[in-house]
Structures are given as C-alpha cells and as structure tokens.
N, C-alpha and C positions, 0 to 999 in steps of 0.2 A: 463510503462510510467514514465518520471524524475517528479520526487514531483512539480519541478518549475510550471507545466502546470497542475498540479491536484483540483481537485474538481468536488464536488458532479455533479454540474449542468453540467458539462465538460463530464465526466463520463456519466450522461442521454442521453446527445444530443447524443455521438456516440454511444449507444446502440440503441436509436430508430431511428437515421437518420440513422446510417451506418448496423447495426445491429452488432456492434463489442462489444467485452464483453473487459474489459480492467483489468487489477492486476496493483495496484501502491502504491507508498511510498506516506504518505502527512507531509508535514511540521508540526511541531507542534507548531505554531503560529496558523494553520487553524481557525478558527472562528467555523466552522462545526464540530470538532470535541467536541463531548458531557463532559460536567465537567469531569465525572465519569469514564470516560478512565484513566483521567491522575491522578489518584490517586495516589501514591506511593501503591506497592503492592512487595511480594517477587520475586526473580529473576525468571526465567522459567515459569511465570503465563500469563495467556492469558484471555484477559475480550473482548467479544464482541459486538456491536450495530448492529442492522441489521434495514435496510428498503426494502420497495417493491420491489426495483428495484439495488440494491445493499449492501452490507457486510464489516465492520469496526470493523479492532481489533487491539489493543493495546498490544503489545507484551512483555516481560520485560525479553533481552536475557540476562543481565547481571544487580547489581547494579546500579542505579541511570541512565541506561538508559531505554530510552521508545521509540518502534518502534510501527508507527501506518501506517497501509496497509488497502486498499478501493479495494475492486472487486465488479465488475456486474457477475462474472459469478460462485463465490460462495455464498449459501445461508444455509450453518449450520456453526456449529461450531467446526469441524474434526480438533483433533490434530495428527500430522503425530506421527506413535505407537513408529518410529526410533530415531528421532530426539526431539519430545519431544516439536515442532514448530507447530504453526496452519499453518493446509496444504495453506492456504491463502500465507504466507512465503513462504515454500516448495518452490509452485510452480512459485513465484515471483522470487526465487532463480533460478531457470533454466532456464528462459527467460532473466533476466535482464542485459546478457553481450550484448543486440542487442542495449541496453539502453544505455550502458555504452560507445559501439564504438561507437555511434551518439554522443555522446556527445563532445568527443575526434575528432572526426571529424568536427565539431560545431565549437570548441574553435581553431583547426588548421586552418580552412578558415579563424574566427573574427582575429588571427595574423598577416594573410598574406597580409591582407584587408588593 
C-alpha cells in the first residue's frame, strides 16, 4: 500500500472489516510514528514498535536515511539472515511493484483527464 493512504486506523479497519493484513511504507511526517524510531542510529539497524494488531520498524538502509514500514500481518522482529533487512522489508519488497504500476497508472489517467 503507497505511504500517501497509510495509517494505523486505515490499517485496523481493513484487517477487521475486510480481514486483509496489509505491508506499507509511512511517511515520516506521520504523527503515529513514536519519537524513538526516529532517532539517529547506525546504518543497517532495525528498532521496532509493535501493537496488538500490527508491527512498526524503522529501518536505517543507509546514512541519514530512515525507512519506517507498518504491517498487520507481522508480529516479531525477524531480520532476513540474507539481506541483513527486517523481513517486514523483505516482504514489502516483493509485493510493492503492484504498488508502483497503480500508481503510474493513477498519474497517466490524472494527465489525460
């Protein structure tokens, strides 16, 4: 799911109305995201928040960036042994090109329009 439509409460509703579990990017403006993610911390480190009903990590793939992902349908903290990424990533990475054609698809109707 694109960061633009993300958040916690967004994330609840389709887990208990649709029963759909969702992986996504969130902005780092969010409001929802806890002080202590955005810490400065060294590159390849992974710090996570978890609640009841979904999982928040803050990723740090490089210097002075911060990637923070929200899933319903992970609830530990498994860094993939390969990549050295909390599987939370990983898996956000193998889905996320269905993300990317909608999107492109999105922006070519709002042209034609």
């Amino acid at each position: 799911m694109d960061n633009f439509f993300t958040n916690v409460q967004a994330l609840n509703k389709l887990r208990n109305k649709y029963q759909l579990t969702v992986i996504c990017t969130l902005r780092k403006d969010k409001q929802q995201i806890p002080t202590e993610l955005c810490v400065r911390r060294p590159k390849k480190t992974s710090m996570f928040a978890f609640e009841a009903t979904c999982t928040m990590v803050s990723y740090i793939p490089k210097t002075n960036r911060n990637v923070f992902l929200l899933s319903s349908m992970h609830f530990n903290d498994n860094i993939d042994a390969e990549t050295g990424k909390p599987e939370i990533s990983t898996d956000y990475n193998k889905t996320k090109g269905s993300v990317d054609t909608l999107d492109k698809i999105y922006f070519l109707f709002s042209m034609s329009c």
